[in-house]
N, C-alpha and C positions, 0 to 999 in steps of 0.2 A: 631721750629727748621727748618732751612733753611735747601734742598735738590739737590744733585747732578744728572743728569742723570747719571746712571752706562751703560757707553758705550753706545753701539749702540741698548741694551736691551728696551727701554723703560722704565723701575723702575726705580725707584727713591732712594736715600737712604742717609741717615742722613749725613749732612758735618761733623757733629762732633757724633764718636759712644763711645763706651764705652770698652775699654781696659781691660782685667783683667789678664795680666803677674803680676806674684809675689804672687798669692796665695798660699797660704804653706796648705801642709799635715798634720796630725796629730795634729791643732790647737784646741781649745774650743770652745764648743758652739756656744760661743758669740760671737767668732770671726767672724765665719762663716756666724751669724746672723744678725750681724754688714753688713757683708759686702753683704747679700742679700739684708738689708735696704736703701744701696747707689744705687744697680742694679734698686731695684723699683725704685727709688727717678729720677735714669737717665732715664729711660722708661717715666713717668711721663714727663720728661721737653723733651721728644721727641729725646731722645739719644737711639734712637729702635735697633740699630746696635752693636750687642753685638759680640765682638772678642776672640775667647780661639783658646788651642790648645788642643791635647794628656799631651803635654810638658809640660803642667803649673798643677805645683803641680801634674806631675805624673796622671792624669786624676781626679784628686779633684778639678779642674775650672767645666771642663765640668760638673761634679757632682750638682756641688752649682750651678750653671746654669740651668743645666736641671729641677730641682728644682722651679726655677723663672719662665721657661717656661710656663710649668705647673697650671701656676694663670693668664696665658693672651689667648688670642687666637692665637694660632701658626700664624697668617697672621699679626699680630698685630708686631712680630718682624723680625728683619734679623740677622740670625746670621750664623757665621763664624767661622770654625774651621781648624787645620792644621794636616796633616799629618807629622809626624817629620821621617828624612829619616835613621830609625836605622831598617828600616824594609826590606830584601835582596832580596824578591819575588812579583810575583804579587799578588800571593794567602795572604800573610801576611799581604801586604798593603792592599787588599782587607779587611783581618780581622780587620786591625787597625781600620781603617774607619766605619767599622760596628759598633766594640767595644764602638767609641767616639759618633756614635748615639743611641748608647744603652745608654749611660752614658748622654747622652743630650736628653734622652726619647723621642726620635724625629722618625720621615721617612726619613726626609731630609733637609738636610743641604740646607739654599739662598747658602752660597759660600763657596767652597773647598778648600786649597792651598795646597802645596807643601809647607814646612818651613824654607826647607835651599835648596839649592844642594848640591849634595853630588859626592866626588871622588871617591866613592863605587859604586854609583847607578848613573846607564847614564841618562841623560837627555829622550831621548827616553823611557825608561821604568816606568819614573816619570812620563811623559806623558798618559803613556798605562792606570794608574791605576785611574787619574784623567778622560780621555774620558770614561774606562769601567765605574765609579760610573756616571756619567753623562751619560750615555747610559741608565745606571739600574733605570734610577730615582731620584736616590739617594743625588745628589744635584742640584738646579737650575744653576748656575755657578760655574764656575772654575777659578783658579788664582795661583800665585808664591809668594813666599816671599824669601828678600835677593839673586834676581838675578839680575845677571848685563846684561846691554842692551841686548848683544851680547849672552846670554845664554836664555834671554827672546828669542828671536831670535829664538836661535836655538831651542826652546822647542814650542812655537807657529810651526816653520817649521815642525814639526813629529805629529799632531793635523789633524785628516784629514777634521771632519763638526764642529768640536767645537771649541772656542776662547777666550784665557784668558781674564780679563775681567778687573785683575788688578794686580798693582805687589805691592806689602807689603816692605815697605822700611823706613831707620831710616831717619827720617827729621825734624831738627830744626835750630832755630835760629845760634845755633852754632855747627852743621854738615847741612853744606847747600849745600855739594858735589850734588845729587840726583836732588834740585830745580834745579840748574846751568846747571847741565850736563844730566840729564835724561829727564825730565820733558817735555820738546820739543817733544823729541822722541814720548813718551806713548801718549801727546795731539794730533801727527798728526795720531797716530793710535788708537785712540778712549778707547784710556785704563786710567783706573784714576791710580792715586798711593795715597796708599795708606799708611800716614806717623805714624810710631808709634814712642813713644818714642821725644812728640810733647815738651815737659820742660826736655828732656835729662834726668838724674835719679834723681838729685838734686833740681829740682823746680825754679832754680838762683837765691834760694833764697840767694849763697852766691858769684854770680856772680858780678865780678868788672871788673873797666876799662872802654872804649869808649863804649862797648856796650850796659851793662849797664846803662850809660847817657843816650843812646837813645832809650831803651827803655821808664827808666823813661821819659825822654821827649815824647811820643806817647803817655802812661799812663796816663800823665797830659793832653793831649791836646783832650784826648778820656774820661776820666774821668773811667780811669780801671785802673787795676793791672798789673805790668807788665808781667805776666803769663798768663793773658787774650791780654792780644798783643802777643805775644810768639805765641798761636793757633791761634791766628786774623791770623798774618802773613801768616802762612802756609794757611790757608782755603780761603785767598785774592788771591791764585794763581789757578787760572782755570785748573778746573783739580786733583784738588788734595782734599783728606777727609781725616780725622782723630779719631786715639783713644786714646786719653788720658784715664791715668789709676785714680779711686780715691776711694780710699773707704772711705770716709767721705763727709756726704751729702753739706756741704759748699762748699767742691770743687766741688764736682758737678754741683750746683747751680751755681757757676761760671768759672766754662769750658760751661757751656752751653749759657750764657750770650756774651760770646766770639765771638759766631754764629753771633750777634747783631749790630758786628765792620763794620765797611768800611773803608779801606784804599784807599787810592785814588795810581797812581803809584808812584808816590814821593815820599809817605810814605813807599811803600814797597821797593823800592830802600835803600831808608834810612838806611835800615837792613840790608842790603847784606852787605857779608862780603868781602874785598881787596883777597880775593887768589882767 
């Protein structure tokens, strides 16, 4: 699996990690066990960057995660968890954060985010909660999700020795807002973005029209699927990693073959969409 520098850190970390929005609560066994059998299976082919939150499934990701942890050597992974902003104090957010490393039977989080911003909670005190747990140890990095430039901004600005490192944003073939209009920005200031939500929530499997010609055109001329171009594209743009979600080890197996693409700029031009 090909690797990104993460900012100005030094580390390294997987271009393509492993996703797991949409795990549900109160499922079966086997569900659960099924979908521990994908997390190995993406560890294995080098997808070490494993992405939850509080939010998914109510803290049952972190759960089945910390889980997986637990059979590797903590240095062996990176993972990423979010604070979701329904918490109105520092002390709360403090606890949140505690809670989701008790549930991912960790010390510390590689990287922390904020999950949303919120018109409840200022940017400055989203700030406070993320430099205290990075002051405490408590995570190696810090980062955003679903901020725009201008709130990036202003939340790097209230940061006194510490620096986000990434911001978590929806990015695909067909919302390519973020490449166009962000992407710029974070690469001159040494931040990746980070794109989830890399096949949108339907896979294209039932995508028609120009676009889909051109994928299948790349597809063919690459000898992939067009869902393995879909990630190609996105991880062909400097700067940018991703987590595809999958819990069945075939997709796995080729999200991770995706790492493998080269587009030249042609081809990724090819993609971009008229608006």
């Amino acid at each position: 699996m090909r690797t990104l520098k993460l900012g100005n850190t030094g580390d390294q970390i997987p271009i393509i990690g492993q996703g797991t929005w949409g795990i549900k609560k109160y499922r079966s066994k086997t569900y659960y066990e099924n979908w521990k059998k994908s997390l190995r299976k993406g560890i294995e082919l080098g997808m070490t960057h494993i992405d939850t939150a509080e939010f998914y499934g109510r803290g049952k990701s972190e759960k089945v995660i910390g889980e997986i942890i637990g059979e590797y050597g903590r240095d062996e992974l990176f993972i990423t968890s979010k604070l979701f902003p329904m918490h109105f104090t520092l002390n709360s957010m403090k606890k949140a954060a505690d809670n989701s490393l008790n549930r991912l039977k960790i010390d510390y989080f590689d990287l922390y985010l904020i999950h949303w911003p919120s018109p409840l909670i200022s940017i400055k005190k989203q700030m406070e909660i993320l430099e205290l747990i990075l002051k405490e140890e408590k995570t190696r990095y810090i980062g955003v999700s679903n901020y725009s430039v201008k709130q990036f901004e202003e939340a790097q600005s209230y940061l006194n020795d510490a620096k986000l490192i990434t911001n978590q944003l929806p990015a695909n073939i067909t919302n390519q807002n973020h490449i166009h209009n962000s992407l710029d920005y974070y690469r001159q200031n040494d931040v990746i973005i980070t794109a989830y939500s890399p096949l949108s929530h339907g896979g294209y499997s039932k995508l028609k029209g120009e676009l889909r010609s051109k994928l299948e055109k790349l597809a063919s001329d690459h000898d992939a699927s067009i869902q393995q171009v879909a990630i190609a594209w996105l991880i062909n743009h400097p700067g940018v990693i991703t987590i595809p979600k999958a819990f069945k080890t075939e997709h796995l197996e080729a999200n991770a073959k995706a790492a493998d693409i080269t587009f030249s700029s042609d081809e990724i031009q090819f993609l971009y969409s008229k608006a």
